[in-house]
N, CA, C and O atoms as a Maestro MAE file, in Angstrom:
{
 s_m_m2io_version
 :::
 2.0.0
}

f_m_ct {
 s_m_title
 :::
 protein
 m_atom[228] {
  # First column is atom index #
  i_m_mmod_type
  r_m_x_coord
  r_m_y_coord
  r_m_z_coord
  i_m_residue_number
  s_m_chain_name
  s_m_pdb_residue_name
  s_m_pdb_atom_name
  i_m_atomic_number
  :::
  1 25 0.827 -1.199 0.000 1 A "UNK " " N  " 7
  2 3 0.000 0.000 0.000 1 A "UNK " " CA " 6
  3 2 0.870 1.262 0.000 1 A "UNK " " C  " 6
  4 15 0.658 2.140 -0.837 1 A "UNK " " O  " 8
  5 25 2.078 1.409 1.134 2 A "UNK " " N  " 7
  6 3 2.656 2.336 1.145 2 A "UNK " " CA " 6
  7 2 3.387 2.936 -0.280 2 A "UNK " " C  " 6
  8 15 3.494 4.128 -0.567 2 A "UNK " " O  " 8
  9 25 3.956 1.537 -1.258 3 A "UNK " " N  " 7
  10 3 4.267 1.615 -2.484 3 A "UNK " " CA " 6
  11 2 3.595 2.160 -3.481 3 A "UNK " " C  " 6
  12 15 4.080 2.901 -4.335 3 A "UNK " " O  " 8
  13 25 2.318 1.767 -3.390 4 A "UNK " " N  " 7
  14 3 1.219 2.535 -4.599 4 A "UNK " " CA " 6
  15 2 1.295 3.930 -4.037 4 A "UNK " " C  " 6
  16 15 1.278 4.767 -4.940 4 A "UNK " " O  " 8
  17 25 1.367 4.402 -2.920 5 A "UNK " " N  " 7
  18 3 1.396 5.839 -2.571 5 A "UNK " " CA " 6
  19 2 2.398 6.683 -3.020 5 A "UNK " " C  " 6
  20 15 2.391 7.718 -3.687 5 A "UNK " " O  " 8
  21 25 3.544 5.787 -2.335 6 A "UNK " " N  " 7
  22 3 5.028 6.895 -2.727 6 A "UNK " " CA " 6
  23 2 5.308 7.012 -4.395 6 A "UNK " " C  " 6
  24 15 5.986 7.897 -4.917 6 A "UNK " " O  " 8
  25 25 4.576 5.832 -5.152 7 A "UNK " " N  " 7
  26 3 4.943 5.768 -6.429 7 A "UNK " " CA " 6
  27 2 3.759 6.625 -7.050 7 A "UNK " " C  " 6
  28 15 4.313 7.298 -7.919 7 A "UNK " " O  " 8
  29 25 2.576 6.897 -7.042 8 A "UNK " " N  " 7
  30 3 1.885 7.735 -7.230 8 A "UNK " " CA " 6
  31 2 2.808 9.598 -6.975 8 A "UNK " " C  " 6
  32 15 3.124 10.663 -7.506 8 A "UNK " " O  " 8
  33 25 2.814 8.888 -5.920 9 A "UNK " " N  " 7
  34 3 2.964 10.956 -5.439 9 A "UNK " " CA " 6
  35 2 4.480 10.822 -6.610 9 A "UNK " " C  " 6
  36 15 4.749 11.810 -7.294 9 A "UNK " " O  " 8
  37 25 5.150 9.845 -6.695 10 A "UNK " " N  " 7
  38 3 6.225 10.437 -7.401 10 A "UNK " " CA " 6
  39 2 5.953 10.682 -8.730 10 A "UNK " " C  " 6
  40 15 6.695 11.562 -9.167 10 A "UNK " " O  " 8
  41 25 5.074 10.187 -9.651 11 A "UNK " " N  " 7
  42 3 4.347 10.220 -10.678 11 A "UNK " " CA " 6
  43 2 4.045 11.712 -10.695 11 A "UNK " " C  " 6
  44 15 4.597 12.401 -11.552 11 A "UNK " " O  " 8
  45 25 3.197 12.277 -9.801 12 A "UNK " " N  " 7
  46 3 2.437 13.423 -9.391 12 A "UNK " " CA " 6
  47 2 3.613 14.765 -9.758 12 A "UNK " " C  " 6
  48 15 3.505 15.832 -10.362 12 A "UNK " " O  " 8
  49 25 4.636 14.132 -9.113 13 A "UNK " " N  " 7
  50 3 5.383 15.147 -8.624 13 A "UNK " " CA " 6
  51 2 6.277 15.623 -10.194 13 A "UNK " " C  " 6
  52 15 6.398 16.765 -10.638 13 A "UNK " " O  " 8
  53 25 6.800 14.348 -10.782 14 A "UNK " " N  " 7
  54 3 7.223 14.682 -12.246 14 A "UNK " " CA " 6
  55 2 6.357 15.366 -12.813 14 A "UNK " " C  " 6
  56 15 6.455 16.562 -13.088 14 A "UNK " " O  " 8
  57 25 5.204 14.466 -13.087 15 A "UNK " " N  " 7
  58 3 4.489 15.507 -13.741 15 A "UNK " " CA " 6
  59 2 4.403 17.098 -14.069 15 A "UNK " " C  " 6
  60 15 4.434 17.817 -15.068 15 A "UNK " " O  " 8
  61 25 4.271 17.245 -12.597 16 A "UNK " " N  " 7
  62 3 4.234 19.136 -12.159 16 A "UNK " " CA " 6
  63 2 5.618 19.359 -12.436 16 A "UNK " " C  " 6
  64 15 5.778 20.342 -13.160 16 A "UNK " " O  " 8
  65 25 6.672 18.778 -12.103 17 A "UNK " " N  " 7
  66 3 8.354 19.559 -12.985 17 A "UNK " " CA " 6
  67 2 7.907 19.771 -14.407 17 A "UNK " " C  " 6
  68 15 7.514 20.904 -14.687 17 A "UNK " " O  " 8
  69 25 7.909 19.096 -15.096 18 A "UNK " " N  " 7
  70 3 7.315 18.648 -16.807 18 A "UNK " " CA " 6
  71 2 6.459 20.001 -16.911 18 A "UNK " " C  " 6
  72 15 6.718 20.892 -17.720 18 A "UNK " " O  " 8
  73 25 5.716 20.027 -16.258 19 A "UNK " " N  " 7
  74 3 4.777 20.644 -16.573 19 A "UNK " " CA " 6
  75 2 5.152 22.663 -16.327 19 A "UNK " " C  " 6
  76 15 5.005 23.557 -17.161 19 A "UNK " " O  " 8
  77 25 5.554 22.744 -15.149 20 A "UNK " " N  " 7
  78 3 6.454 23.758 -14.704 20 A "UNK " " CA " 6
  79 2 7.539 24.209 -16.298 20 A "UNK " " C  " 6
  80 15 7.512 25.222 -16.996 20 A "UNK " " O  " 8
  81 25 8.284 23.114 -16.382 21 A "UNK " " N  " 7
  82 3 9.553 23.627 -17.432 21 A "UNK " " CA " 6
  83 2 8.740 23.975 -18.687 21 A "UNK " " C  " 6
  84 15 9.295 24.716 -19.499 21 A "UNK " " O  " 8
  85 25 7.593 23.574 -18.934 22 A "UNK " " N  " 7
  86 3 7.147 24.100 -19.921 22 A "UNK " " CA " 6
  87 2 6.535 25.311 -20.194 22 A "UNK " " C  " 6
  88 15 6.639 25.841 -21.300 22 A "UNK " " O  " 8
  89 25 5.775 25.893 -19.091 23 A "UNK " " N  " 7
  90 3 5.156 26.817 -18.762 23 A "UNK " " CA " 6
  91 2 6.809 27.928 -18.588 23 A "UNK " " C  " 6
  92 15 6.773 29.107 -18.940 23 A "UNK " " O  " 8
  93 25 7.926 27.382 -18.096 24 A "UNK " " N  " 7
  94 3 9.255 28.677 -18.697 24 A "UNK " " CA " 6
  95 2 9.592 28.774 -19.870 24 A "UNK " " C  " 6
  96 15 9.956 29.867 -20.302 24 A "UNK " " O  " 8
  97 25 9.557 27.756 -20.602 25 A "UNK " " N  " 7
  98 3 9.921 27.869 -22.074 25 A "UNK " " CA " 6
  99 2 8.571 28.865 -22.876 25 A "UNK " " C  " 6
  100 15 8.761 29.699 -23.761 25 A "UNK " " O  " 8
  101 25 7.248 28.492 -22.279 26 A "UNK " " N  " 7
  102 3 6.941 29.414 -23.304 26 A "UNK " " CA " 6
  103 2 6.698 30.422 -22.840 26 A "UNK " " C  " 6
  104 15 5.846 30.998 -23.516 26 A "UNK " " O  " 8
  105 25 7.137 31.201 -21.651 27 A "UNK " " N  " 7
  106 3 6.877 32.293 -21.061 27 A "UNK " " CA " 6
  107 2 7.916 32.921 -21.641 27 A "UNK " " C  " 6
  108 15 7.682 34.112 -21.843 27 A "UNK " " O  " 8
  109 25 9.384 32.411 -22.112 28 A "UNK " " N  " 7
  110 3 10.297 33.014 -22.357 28 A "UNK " " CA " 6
  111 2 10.227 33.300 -24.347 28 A "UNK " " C  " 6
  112 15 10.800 34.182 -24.987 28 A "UNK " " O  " 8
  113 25 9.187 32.032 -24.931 29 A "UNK " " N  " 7
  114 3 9.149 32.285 -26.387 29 A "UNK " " CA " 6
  115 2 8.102 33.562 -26.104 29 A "UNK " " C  " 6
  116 15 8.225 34.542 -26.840 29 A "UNK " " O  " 8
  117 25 7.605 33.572 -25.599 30 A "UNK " " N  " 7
  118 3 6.698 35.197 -25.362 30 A "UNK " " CA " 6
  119 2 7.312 36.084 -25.228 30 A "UNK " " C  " 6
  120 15 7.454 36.809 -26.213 30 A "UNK " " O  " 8
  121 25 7.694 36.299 -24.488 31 A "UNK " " N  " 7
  122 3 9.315 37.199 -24.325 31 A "UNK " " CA " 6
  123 2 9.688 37.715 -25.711 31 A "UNK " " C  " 6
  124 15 9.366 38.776 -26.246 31 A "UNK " " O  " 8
  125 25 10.713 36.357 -26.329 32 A "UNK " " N  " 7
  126 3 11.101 36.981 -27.775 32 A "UNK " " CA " 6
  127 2 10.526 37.456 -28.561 32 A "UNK " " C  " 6
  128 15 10.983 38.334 -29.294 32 A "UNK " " O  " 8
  129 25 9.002 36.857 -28.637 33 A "UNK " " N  " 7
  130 3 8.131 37.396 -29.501 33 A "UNK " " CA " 6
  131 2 7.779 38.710 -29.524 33 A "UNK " " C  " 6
  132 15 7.465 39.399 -30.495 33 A "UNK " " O  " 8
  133 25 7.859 39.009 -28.336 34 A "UNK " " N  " 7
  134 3 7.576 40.196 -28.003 34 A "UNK " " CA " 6
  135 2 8.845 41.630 -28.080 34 A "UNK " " C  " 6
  136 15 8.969 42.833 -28.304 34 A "UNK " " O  " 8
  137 25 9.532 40.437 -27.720 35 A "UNK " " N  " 7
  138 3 11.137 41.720 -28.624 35 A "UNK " " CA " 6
  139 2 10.755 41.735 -29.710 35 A "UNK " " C  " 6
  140 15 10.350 42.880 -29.908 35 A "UNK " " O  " 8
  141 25 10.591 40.981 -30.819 36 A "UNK " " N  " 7
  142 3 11.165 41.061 -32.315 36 A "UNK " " CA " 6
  143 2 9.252 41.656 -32.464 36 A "UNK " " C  " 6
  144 15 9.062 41.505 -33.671 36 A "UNK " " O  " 8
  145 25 8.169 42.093 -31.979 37 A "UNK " " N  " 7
  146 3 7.457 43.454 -32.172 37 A "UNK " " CA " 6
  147 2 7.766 44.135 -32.041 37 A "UNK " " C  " 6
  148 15 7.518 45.045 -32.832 37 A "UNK " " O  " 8
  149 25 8.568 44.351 -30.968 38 A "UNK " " N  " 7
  150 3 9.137 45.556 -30.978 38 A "UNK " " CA " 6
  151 2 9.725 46.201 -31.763 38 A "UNK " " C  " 6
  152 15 9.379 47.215 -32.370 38 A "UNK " " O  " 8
  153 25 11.177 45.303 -31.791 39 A "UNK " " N  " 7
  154 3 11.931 46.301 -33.077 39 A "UNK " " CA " 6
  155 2 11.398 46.562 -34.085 39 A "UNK " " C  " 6
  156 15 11.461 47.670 -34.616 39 A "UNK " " O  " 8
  157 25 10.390 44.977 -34.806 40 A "UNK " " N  " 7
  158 3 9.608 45.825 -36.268 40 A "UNK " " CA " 6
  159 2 8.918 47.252 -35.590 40 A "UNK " " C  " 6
  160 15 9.548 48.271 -35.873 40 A "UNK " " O  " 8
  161 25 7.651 47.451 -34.696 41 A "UNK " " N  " 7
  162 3 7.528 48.326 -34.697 41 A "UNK " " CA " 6
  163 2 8.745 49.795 -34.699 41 A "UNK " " C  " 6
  164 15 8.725 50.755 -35.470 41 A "UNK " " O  " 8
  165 25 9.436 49.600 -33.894 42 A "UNK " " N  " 7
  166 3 10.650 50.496 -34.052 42 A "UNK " " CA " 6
  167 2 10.969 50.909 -35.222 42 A "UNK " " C  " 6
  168 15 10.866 52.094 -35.538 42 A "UNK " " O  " 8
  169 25 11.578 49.606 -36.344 43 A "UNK " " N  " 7
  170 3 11.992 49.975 -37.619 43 A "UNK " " CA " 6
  171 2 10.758 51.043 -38.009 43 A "UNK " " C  " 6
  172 15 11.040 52.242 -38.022 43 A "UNK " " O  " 8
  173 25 9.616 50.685 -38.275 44 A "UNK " " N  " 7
  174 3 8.553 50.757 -38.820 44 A "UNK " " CA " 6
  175 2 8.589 52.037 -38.953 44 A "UNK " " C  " 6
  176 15 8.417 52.594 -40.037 44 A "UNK " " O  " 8
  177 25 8.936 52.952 -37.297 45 A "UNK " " N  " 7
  178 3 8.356 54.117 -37.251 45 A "UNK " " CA " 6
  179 2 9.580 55.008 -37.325 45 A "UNK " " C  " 6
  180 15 9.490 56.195 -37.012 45 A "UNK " " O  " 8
  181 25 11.025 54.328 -37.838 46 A "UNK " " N  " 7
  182 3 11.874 55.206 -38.280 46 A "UNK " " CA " 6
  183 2 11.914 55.255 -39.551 46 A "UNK " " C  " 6
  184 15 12.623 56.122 -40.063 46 A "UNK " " O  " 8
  185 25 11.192 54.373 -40.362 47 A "UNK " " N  " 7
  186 3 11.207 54.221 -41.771 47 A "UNK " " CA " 6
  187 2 10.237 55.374 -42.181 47 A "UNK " " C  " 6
  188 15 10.461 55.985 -43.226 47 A "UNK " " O  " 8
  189 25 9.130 55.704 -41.369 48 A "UNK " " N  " 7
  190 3 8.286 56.507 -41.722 48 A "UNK " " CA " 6
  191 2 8.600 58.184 -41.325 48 A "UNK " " C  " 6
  192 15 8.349 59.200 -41.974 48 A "UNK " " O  " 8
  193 25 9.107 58.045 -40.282 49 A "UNK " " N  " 7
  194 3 10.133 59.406 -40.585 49 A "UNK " " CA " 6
  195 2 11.184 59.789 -40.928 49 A "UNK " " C  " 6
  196 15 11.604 60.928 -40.727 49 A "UNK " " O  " 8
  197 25 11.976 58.591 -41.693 50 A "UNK " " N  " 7
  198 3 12.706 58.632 -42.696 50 A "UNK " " CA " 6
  199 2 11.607 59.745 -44.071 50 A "UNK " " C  " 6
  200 15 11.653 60.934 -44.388 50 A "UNK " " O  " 8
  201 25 10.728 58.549 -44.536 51 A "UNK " " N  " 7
  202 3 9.854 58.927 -45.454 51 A "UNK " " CA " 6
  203 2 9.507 60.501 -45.721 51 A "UNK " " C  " 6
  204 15 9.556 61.231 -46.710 51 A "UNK " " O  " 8
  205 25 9.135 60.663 -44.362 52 A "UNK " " N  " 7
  206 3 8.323 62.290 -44.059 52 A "UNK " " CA " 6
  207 2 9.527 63.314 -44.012 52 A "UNK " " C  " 6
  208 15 9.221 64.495 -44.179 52 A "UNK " " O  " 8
  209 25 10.813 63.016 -43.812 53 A "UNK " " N  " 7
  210 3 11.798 63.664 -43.957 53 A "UNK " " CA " 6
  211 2 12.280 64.288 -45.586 53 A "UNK " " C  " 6
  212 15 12.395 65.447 -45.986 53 A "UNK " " O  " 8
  213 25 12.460 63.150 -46.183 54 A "UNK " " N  " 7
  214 3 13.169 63.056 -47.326 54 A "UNK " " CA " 6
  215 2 11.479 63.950 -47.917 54 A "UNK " " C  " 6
  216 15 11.570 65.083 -48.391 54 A "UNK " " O  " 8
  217 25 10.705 63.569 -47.849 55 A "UNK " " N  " 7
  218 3 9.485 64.516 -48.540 55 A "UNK " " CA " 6
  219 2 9.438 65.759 -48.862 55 A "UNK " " C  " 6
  220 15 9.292 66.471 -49.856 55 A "UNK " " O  " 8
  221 25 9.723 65.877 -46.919 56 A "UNK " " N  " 7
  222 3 10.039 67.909 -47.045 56 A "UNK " " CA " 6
  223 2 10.938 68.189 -47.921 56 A "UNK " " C  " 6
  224 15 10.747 69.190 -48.612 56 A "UNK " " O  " 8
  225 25 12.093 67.428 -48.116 57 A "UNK " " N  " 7
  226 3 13.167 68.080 -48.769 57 A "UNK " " CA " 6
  227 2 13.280 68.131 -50.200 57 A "UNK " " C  " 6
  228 15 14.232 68.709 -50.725 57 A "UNK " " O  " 8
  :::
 }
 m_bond[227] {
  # First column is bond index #
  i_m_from
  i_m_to
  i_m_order
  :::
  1 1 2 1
  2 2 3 1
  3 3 4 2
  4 3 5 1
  5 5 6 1
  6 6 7 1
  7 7 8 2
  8 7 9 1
  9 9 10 1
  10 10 11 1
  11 11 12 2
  12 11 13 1
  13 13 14 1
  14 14 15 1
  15 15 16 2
  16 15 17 1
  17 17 18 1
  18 18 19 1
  19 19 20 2
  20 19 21 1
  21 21 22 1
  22 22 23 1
  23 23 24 2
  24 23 25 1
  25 25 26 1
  26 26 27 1
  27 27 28 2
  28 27 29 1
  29 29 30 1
  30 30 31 1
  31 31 32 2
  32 31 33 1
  33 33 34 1
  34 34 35 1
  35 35 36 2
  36 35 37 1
  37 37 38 1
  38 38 39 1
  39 39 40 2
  40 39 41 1
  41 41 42 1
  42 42 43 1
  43 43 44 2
  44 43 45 1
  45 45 46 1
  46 46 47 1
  47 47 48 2
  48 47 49 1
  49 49 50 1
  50 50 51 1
  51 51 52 2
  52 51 53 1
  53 53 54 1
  54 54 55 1
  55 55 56 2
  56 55 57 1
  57 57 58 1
  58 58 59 1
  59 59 60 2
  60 59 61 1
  61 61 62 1
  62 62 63 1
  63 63 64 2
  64 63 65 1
  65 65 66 1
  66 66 67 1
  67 67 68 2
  68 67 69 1
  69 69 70 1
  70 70 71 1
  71 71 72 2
  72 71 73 1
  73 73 74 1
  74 74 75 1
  75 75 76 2
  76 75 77 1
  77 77 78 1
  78 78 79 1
  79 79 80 2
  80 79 81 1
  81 81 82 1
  82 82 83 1
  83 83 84 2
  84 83 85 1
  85 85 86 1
  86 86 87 1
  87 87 88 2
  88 87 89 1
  89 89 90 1
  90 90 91 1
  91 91 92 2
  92 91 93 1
  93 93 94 1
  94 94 95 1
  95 95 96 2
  96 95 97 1
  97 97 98 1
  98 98 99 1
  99 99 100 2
  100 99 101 1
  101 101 102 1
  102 102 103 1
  103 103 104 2
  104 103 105 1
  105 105 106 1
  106 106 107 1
  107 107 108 2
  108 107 109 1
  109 109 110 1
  110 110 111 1
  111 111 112 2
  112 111 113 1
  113 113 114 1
  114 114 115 1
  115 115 116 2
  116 115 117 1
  117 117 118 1
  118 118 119 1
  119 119 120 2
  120 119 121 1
  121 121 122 1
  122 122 123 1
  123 123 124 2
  124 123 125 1
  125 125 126 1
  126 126 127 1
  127 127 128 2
  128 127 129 1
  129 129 130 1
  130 130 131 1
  131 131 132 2
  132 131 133 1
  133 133 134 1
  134 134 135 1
  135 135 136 2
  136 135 137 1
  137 137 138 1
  138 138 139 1
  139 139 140 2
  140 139 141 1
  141 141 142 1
  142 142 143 1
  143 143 144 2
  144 143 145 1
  145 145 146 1
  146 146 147 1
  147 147 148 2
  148 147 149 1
  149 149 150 1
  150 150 151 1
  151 151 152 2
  152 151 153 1
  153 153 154 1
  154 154 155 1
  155 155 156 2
  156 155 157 1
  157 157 158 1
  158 158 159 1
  159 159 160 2
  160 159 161 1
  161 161 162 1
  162 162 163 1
  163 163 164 2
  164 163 165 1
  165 165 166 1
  166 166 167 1
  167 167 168 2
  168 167 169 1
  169 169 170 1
  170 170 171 1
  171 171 172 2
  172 171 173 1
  173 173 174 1
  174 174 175 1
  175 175 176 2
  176 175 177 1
  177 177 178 1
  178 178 179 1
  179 179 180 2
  180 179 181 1
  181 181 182 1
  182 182 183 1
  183 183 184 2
  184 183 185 1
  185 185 186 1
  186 186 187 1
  187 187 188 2
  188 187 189 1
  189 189 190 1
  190 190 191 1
  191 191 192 2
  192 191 193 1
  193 193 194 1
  194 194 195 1
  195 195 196 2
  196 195 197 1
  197 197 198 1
  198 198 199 1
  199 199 200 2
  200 199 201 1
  201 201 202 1
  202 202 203 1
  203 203 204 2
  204 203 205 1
  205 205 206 1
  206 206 207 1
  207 207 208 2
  208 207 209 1
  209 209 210 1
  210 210 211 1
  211 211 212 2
  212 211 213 1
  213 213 214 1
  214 214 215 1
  215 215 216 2
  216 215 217 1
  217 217 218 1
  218 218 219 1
  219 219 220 2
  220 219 221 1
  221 221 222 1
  222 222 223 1
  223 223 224 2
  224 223 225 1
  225 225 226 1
  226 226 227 1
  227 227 228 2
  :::
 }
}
């Protein structure tokens, strides 16, 4: 009996690591994703006052 227990909870317990490391990996692909909006936006809005520059002139 004590065996089905400790081997359960250890089951239990991987699980939630597994489950944990995944929930960092994609917290961190969010992350990048969220850099590389950024810079496009960035580029985006120096390209456009690039644009509005060269216009006036």
């Amino acid at each position: 009996m004590e065996d089905k227990k400790t081997n359960i909870l250890e089951k239990d317990i991987e699980r939630r690591i597994k489950e944990e490391r995944y929930e960092v990996v994609d917290k961190e692909e969010k992350k990048e994703k969220i850099n590389i909006a950024n810079i496009a936006i960035v580029l985006l809005f120096i390209s456009i006052l690039f644009s509005l520059l060269i216009s006036f002139l």
